[in-house]
C-alpha positions as CSV (number, residue, x, y, z in Angstrom):
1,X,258.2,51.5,-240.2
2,X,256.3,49.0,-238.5
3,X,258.1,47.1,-235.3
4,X,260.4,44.1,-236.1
5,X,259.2,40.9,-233.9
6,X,261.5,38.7,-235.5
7,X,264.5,40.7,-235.3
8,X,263.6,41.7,-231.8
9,X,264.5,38.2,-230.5
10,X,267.6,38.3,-232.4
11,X,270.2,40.0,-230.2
12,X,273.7,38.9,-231.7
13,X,274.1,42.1,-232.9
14,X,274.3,43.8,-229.6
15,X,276.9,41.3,-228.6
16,X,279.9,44.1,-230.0
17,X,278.5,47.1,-228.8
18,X,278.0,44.7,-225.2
19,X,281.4,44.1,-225.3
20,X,282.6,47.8,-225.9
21,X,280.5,49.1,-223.1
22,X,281.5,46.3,-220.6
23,X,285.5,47.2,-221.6
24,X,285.0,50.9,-221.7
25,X,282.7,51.1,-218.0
26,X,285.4,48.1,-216.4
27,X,288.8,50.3,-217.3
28,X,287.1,54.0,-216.4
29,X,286.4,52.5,-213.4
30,X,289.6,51.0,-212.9
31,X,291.3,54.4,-213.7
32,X,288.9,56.4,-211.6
33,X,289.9,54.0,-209.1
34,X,293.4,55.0,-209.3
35,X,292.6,58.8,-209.3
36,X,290.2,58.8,-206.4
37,X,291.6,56.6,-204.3
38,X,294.3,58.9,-202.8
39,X,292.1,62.0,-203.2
40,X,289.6,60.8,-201.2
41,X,291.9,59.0,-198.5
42,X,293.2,62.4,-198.8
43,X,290.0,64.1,-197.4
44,X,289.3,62.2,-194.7
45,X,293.1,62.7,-193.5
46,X,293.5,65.9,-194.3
47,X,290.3,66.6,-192.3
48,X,290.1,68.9,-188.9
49,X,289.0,65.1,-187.7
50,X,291.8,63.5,-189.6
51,X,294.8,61.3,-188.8
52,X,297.1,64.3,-190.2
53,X,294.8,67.5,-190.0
54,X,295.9,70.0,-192.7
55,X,293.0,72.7,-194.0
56,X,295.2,73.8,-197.3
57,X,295.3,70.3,-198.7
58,X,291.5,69.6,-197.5
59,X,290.0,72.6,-198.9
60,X,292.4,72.2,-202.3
61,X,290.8,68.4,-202.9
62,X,287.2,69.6,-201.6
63,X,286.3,72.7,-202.9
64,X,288.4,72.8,-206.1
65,X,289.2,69.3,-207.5
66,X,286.2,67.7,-205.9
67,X,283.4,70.2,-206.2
68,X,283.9,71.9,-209.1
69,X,284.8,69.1,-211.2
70,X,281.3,67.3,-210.2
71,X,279.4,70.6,-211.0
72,X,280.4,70.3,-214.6
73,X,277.3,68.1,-216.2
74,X,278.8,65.1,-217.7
75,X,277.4,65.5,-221.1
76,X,279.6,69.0,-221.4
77,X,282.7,67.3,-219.6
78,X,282.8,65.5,-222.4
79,X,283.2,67.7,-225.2
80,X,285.5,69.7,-223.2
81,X,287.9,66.7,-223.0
82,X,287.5,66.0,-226.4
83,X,290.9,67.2,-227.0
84,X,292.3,65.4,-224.3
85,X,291.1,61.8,-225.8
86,X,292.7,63.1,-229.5
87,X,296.2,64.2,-228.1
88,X,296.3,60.8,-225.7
89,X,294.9,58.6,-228.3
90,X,294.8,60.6,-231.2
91,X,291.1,60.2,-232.0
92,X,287.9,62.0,-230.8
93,X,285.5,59.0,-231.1
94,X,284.8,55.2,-230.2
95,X,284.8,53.7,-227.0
96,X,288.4,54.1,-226.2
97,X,289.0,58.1,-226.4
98,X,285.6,58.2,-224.3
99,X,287.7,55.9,-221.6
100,X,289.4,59.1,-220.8
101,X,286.1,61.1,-220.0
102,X,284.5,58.5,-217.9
103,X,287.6,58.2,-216.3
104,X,288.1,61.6,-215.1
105,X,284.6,62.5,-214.8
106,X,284.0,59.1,-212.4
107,X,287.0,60.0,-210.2
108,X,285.8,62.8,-208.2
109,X,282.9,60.6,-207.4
110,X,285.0,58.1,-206.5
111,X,286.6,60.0,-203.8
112,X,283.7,61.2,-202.1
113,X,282.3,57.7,-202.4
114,X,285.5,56.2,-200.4
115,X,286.0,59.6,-198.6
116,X,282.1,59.0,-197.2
117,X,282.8,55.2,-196.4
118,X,286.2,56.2,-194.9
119,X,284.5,58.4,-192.3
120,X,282.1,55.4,-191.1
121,X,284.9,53.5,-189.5
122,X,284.7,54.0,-185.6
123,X,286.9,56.5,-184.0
124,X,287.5,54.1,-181.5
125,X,289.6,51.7,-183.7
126,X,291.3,54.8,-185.2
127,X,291.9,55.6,-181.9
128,X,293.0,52.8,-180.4
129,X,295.7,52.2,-183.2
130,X,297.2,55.4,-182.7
131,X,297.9,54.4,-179.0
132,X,299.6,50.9,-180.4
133,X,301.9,53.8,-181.8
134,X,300.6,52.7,-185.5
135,X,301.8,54.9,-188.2
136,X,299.5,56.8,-190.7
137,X,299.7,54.3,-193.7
138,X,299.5,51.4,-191.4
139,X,296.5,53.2,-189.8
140,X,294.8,53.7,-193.5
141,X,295.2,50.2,-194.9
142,X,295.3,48.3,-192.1
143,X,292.5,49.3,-189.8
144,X,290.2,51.9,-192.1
145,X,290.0,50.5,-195.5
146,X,289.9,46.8,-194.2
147,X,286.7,48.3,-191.5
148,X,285.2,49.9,-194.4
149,X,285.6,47.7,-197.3
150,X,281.5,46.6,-197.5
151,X,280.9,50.5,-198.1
152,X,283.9,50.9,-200.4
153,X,282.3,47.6,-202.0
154,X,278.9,49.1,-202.6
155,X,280.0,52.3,-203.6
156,X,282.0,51.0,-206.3
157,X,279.4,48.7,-207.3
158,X,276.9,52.3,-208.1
159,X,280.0,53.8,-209.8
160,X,279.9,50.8,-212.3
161,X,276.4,51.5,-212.5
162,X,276.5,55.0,-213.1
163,X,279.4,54.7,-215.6
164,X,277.2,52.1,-217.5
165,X,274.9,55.3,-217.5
166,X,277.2,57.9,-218.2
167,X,278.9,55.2,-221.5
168,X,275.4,55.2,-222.5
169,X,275.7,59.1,-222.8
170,X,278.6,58.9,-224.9
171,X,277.7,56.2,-227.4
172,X,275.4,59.4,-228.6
173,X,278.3,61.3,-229.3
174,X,280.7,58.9,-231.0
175,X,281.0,56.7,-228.0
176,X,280.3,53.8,-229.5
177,X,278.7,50.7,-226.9
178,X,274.9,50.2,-226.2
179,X,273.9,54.0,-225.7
180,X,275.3,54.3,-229.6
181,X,273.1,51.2,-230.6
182,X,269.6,52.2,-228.7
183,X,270.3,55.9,-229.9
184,X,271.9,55.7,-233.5
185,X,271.6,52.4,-234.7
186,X,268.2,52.3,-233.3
187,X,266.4,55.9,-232.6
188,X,268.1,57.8,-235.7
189,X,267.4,54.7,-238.3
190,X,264.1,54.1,-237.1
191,X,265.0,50.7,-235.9
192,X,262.7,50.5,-232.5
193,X,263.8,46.5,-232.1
194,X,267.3,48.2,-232.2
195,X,266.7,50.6,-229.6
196,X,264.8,48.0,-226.8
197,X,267.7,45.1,-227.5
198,X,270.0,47.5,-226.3
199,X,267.5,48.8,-223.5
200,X,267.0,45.1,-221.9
201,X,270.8,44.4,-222.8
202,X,271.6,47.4,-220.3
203,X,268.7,46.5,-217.6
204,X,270.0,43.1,-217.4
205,X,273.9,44.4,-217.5
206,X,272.7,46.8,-214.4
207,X,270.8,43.7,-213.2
208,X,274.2,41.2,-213.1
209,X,276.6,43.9,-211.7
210,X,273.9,45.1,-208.3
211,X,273.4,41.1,-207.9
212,X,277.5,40.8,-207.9
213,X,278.4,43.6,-205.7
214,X,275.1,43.0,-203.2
215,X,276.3,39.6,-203.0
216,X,280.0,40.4,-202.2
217,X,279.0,42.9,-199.4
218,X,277.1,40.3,-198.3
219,X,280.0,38.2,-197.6
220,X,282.3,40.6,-196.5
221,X,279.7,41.6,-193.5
222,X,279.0,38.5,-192.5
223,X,282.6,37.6,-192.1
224,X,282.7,40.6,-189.9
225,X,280.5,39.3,-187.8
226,X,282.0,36.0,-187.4
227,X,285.3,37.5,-186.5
């Protein structure tokens, strides 16, 4: 079949599969959030270097949660929670079982994203609270997450991007969202006008969310330097 220029410049039908992946890549995100947020505050504790040094917990969180979850290509991790989405939402396909896969697979990336960021605050400050006899929460979210909160900022802003990546994956499988419309809709009906809507529809999504996030850790460090 010959390529489509009139339906090419028609792109009101990606505006679904637009929405499912902008819902399903917003909540994994916000769930992987949740789940690497204390596993990565965690690891920069729990470190020899740490506010609370404690090898068990650090190795635990590192070399078994962390590590070996992240070894598992995404693509596999999956199909292995495939049974996961059915018994939580009891169904195997569409964009919100694959919520729970993007969610889980996201989080250990998560942490080492805010684990790294964590670590660039200046000993000094740490430091310098302890001695103002600060305690170990107030020490987290009041001197190191407010000092690293540009980093947190742009690692969170490549997590949405790689989740937009990794929602693309699963739109193959059942996912639904603009990796099910480029591949399916598109690639497997020989629609090619299909395939490169959704293409340019996930450039420009990419496009909006780096412009958002480079702009907010713009602000943030300029506000730093003010104060």
């Amino acid at each position: 079949m010959g390529f489509d220029w009139i339906k090419f410049f028609q792109f009101q039908n990606m505006v679904v599969p637009l929405w499912e992946t902008v819902y399903m890549v917003f909540i994994s995100t916000i769930a992987a959030l949740i789940i690497g947020l204390p596993i990565g505050i965690l690891l920069v504790t729990s470190d020899e270097k740490g506010v609370k040094p404690n090898k068990t917990i650090h190795k635990l969180l590192d070399m078994i949660i962390v590590n070996i979850t992240r070894s598992i290509p995404f693509i596999i991790l999956m199909v292995l929670l495939i049974p996961l989405s059915r018994l939580l939402v009891h169904k195997s396909y569409g964009s919100i079982a694959f919520i729970i896969p993007l969610s889980l697979g996201s989080a250990p990336f998560v942490a080492r994203i805010i684990e790294g960021a964590l670590k660039e605050v200046d000993e000094g400050l740490i430091e310098a609270s302890k001695s103002m006899g600060a305690t170990t929460p107030e020490i987290i979210f009041k001197v190191m997450i407010p000092e690293a909160m540009p980093a947190l900022v742009h690692g969170m802003t490549l997590t949405l991007i790689s989740l937009i990546g990794y929602s693309a994956m699963a739109g193959t499988i059942g996912g639904g969202g603009l990796g099910n419309a480029a591949v399916i809709d598109g690639y497997q009906r020989s629609k090619p006008e299909v395939m490169w809507q959704a293409t340019i529809v996930i450039i420009l999504l990419v496009q909006i969310i780096q412009f958002i996030g480079n702009s907010i850790v713009k602000i943030l460090t300029n506000k730093r330097k003010r104060v």
